[in-house]
C-alpha positions in Angstrom: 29.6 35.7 10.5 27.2 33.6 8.7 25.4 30.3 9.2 26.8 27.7 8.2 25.4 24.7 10.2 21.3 24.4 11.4 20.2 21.0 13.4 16.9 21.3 15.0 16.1 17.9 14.3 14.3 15.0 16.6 12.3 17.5 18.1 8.7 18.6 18.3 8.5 21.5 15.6 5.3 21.5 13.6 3.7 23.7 11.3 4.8 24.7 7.7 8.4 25.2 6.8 8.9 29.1 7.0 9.9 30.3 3.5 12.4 32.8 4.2 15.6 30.7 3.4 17.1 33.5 0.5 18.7 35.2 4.1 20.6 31.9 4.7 22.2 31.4 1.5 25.8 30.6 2.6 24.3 26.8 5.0 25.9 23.6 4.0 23.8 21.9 6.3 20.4 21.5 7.1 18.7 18.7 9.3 14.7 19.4 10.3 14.7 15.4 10.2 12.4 13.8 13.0 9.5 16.6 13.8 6.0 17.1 12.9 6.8 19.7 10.2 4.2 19.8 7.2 3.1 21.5 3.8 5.5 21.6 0.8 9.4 22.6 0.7 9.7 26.6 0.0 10.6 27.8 -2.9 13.0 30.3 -0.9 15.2 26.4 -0.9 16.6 27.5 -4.3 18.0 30.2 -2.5 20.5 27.8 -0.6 23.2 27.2 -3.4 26.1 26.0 -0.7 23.6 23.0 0.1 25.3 20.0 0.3 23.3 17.8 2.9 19.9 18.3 3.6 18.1 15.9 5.9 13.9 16.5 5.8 13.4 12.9 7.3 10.3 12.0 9.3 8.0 14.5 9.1 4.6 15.4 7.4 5.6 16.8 4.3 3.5 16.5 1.4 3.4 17.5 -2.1 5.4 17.1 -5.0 9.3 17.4 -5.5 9.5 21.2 -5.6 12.3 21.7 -8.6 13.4 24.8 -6.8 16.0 21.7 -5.5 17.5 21.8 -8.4 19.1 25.0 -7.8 21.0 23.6 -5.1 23.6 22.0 -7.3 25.9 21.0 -4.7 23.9 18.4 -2.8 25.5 15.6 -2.4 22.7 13.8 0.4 19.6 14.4 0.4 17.2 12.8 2.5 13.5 13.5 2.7 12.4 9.6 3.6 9.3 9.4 5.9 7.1 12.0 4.6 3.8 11.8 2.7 5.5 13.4 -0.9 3.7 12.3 -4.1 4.1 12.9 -7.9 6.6 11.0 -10.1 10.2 11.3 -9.7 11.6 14.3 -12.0 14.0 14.4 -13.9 16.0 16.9 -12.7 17.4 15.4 -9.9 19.8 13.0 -12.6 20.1 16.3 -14.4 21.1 19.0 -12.2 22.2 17.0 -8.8 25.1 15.5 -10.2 27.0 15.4 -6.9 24.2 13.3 -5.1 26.2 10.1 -3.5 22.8 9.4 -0.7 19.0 10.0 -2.5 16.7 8.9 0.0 13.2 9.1 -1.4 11.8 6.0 0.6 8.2 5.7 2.4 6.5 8.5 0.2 3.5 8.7 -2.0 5.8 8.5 -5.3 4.1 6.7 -8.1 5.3 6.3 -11.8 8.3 5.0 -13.9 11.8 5.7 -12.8 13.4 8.8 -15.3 16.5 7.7 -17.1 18.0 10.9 -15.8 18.1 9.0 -12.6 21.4 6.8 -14.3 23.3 9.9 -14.7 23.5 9.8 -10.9 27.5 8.2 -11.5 28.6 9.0 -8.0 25.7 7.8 -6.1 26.5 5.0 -3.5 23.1 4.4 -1.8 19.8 4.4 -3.4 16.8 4.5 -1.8 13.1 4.7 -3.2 11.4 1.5 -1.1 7.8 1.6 -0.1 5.9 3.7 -2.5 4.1 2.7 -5.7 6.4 2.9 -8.8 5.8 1.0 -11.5 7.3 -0.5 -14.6 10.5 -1.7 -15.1 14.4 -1.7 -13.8 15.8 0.5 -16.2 18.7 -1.3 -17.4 20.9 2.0 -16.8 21.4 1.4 -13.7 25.0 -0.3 -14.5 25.7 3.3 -15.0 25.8 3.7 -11.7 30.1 3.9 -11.6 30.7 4.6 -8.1 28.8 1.3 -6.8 31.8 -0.8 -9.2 34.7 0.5 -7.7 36.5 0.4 -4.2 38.4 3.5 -4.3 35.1 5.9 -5.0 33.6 5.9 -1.0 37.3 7.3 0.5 36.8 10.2 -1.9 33.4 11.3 -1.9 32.7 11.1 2.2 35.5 12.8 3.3 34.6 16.0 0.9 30.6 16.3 2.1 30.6 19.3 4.1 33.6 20.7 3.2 32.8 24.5 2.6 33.4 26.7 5.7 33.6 24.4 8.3 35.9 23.9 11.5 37.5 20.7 13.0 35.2 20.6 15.8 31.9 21.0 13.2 33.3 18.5 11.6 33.9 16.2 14.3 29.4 16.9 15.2 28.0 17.2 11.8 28.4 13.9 10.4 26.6 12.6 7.4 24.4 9.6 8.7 21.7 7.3 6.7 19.1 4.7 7.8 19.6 2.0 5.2 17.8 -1.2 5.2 20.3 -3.6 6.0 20.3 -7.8 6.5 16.1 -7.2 6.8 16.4 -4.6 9.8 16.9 -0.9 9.5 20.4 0.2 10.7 21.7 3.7 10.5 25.2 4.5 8.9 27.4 7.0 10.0 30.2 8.7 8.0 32.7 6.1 9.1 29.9 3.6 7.4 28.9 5.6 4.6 32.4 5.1 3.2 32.4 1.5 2.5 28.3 1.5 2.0 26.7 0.6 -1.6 23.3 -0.4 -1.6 20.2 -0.1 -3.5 16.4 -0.6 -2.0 13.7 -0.9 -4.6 11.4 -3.0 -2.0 7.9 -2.5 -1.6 6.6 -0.9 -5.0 5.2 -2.5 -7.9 7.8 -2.9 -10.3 7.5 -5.3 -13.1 9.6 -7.2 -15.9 13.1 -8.7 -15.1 15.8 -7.6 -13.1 18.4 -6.0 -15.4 21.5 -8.3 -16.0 23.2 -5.1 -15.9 22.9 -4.2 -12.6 25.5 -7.1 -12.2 28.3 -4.6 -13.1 27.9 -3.2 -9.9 30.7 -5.1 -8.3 31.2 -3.3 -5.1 27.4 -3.6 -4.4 26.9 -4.2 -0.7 23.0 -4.3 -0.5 20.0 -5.1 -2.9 16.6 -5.2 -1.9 14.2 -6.1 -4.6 11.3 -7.7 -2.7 7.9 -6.9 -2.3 7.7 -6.3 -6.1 6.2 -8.2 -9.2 9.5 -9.0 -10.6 9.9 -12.0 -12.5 11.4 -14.5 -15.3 15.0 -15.5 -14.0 17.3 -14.1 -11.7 20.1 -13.1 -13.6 22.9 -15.9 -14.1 26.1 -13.6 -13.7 24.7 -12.7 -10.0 27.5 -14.1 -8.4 29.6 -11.4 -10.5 28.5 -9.3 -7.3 31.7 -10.1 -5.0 31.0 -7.6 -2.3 27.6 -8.4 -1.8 26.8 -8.9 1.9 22.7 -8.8 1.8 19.9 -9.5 -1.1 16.8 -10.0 -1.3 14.5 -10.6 -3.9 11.9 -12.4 -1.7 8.1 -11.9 -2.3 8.2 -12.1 -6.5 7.5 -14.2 -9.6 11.5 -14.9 -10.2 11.3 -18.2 -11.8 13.6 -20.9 -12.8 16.9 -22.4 -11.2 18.7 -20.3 -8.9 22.0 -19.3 -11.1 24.8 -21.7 -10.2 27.4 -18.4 -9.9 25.5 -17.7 -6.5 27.8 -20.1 -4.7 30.4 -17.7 -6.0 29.8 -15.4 -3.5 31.4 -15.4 0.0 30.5 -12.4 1.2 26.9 -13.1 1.7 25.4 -12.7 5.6 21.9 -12.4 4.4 19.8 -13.9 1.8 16.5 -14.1 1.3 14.5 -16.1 -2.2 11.5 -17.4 -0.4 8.2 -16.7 -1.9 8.6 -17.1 -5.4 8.0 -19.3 -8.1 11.3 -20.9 -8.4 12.7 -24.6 -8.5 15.1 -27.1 -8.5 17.5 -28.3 -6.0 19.4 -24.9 -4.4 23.2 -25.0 -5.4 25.3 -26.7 -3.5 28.0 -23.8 -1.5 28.9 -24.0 2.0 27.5 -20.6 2.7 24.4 -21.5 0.5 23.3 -24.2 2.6 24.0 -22.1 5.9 21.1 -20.4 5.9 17.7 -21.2 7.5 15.5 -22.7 5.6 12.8 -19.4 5.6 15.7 -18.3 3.2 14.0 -20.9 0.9 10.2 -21.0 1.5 7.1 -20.3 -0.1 9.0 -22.1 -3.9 7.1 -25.4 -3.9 9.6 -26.9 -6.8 12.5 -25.8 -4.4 14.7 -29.2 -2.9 18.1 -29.9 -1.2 20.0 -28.8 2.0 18.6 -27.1 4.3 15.5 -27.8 3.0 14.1 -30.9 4.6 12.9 -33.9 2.3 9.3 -33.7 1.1 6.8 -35.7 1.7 3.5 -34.5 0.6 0.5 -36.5 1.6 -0.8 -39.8 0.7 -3.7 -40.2 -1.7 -7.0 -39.8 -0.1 -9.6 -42.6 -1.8 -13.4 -42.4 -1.1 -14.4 -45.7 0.5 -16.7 -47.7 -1.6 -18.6 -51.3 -1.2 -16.0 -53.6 -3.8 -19.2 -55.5 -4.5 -20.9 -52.8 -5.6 -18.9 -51.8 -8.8 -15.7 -54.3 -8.7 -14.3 -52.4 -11.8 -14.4 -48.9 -10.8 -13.1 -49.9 -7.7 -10.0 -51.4 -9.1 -9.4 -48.8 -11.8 -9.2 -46.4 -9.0 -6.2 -47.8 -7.4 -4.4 -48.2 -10.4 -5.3 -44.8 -11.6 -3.4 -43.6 -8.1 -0.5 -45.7 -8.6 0.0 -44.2 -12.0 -0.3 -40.9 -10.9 1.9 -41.5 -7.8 4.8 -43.0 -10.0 4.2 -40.2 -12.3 4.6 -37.5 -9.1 8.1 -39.2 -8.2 9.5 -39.2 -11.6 8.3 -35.4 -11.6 10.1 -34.7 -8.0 12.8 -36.6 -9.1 14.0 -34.8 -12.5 12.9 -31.6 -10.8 16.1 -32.2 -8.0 18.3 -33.6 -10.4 
């Protein structure tokens, strides 16, 4: 009989991971998520070939991303979130983990551009590389990303993780489960979940440039958090070409510009979040638009319209002088402030027209 299942997670193990895994070659799952575990991943990993989940979540682990993972071509999650890894992301995680449908690389020590390899990912359904420090820009591959554009692909993919050697009643305990960030709180996803669940979290890095129009394609998109970044120029006009979208955020950026009339086009939407920015003009007029609190909105001084409340910035503050002393520069002052008032209105006014 061999092992085919190993959860020792959410408890208090610590130490180094022991690097004797070429005796457990036949496990198809591994959670050691939730300890105080440290050092790098064994090279004895590559060992595990039947991998196909393999949870390393909140621990101490540090590093870079040992490429004997590669090896274990049959991952399909893969979750080492939490830790203190570091280096860039390789390559061959696009090249050799094809299968991948969770990557969960969040809260790490990761720095650099995103590989291209990382597009090849096609069956991928949630993305997560928030809160390190990459840099650079949204590749624009990441339309590749087929099975966030079609319905069909979640039914097909969940229902096979896991699927070597395992009874009803394993199957029933070992379910795949994420920790996604979801309407700005963190909510785990259970298998159940994980079938209807598309979402991508790029927040909290330092990525630069535009947001790729391409990453419109994505039609069965559920989630996108983009903020905390330095993002900017406009946010892409066929956005509301993302029907399932249920929560985005590009908050906390340098997106500029209208917000893209095809927004409204969107009925899906429970969460949205534009404020701190640099954009303007009066927010599009939708019924769900206009639901949303007005911290949606904020920190965009050329921002106007419901629910924002009217402006009214402050009056004209003039030093008090004796009109006897200087008559002329007196009066020149007060028309100089009604010009520049009219010329304020006129300004507020084309800006919410």
């Amino acid at each position: 009989m061999f092992l085919s299942f190993l959860d020792l997670s959410n408890n208090l193990l610590s130490g180094s991971l022991p690097d004797c895994w070429a005796t457990k070659r036949m496990i198809n799952f591994l959670n050691l998520s939730n300890n105080n575990l440290s050092g790098g991943i064994p090279s004895s990993f590559g060992n595990l070939l039947t991998l196909e989940a393999l949870y390393l979540r909140t621990n101490a682990l540090v590093g870079e991303l040992s490429m004997t993972l590669s090896s274990c071509i049959r991952l399909r999650f893969l979750d080492l979130g939490e830790n203190k890894l570091s280096g860039v992301i390789p390559e061959w995680i696009g090249e050799k983990l094809s299968e991948l449908y969770v990557l969960v690389l969040g809260s790490n020590r990761l720095h650099g551009r995103f590989p291209l390899q990382v597009c090849w990912l096609n069956n991928l359904q949630v993305l997560d590389l928030s809160n390190n420090r990459l840099s650079g820009s949204i590749p624009r591959c990441f339309g590749n990303f087929t099975a966030m554009a079609r319905r069909s692909f979640g039914d097909d993919m969940t229902s096979n993780v896991l699927s070597s050697g395992k009874t009803s009643s394993e199957e029933d305990y070992f379910q795949d489960n994420a920790l996604v960030k979801w309407k700005g709180k963190e909510r785990s996803f259970e298998r159940s979940g994980l079938q209807l669940l598309t979402s991508i979290d790029l927040s909290r890095n330092s990525l630069s440039e535009e947001l790729p129009d391409e990453i419109t394609s994505l039609y069965d998109l559920a989630s996108l958090n983009v903020s905390n970044n330095k993002l900017h120029g406009e946010i892409p006009k066929a956005i509301g070409r993302l029907k399932s979208i249920q929560s985005l955020d590009l908050s906390r950026n340098e997106f500029s510009r209208r917000i893209p009339s095809s927004l409204v086009e969107i009925t899906s939407l429970g969460y949205l979040d534009l404020s701190n920015n640099n954009l303007s003009g009066r927010i599009p007029t939708g019924t769900q638009l206009q639901s949303f609190n007005d911290t949606s909105y904020g920190g965009n001084p050329q921002f106007c319209g419901p629910p924002l409340s009217p402006r009214r910035g402050p009056l004209p503050v003039v030093e008090k002088k004796d009109v006897g002393e200087d008559d002329d520069d007196f009066w020149e002052s007060y028309i100089g402030m009604g010009v520049g008032a009219l010329v304020s209105v006129l300004c507020l006014y084309s800006v919410c027209i």
